[in-house]
C-alpha positions as CSV (number, residue, x, y, z in Angstrom):
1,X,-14.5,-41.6,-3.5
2,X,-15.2,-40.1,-6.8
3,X,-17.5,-38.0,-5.2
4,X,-18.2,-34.0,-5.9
5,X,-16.6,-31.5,-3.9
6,X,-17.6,-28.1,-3.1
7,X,-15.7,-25.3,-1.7
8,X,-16.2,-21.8,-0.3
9,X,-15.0,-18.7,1.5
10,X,-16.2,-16.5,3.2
11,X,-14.4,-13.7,0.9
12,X,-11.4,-11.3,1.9
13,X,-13.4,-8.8,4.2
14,X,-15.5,-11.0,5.8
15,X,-12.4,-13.2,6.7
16,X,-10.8,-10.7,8.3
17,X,-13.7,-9.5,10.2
18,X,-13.9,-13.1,11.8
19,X,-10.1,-13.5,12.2
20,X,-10.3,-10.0,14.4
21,X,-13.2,-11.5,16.0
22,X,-12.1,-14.2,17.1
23,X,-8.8,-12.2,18.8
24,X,-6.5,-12.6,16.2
25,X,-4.4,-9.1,16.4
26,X,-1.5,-7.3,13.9
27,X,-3.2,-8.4,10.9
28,X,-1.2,-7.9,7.8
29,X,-2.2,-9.8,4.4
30,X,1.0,-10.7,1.7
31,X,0.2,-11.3,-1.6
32,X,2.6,-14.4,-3.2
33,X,3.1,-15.5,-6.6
34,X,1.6,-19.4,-7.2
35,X,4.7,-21.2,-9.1
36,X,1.4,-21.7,-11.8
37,X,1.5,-18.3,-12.8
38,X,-1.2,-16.7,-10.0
39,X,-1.1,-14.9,-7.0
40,X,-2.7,-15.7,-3.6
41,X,-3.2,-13.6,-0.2
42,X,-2.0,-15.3,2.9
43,X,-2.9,-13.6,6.4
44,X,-0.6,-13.7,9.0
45,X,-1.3,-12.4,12.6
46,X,-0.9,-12.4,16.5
47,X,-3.5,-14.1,18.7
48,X,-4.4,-11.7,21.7
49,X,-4.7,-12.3,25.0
C-alpha cells in the first residue's frame, strides 16, 4: 500500500442531475452534522419505474 489516493466528485448539481438521470425520483438532500464538528449533505431518493 502506501500508495497516493485521489478522490473526486462530480459536485452537488451535477450529482443530482445524474441521480435524476439515471431514474432516481423524490429527491430530497439533508444536511447532518459530522461528530468532528462539520456538516455533510446526504441524498435520499426513490428509484422509478
Amino acid at each position: 500500500m502506501g500508495g497516493r489516493m485521489f478522490f473526486s466528485a462530480p459536485g452537488r448539481d451535477r450529482t443530482l442531475d445524474q441521480l435524476a438521470a439515471a431514474g432516481f425520483e423524490d429527491l430530497r438532500v439533508e444536511t447532518v452534522d459530522d461528530p468532528l464538528g462539520s456538516t455533510s449533505e446526504f441524498v435520499f431518493g426513490t428509484l422509478g419505474e
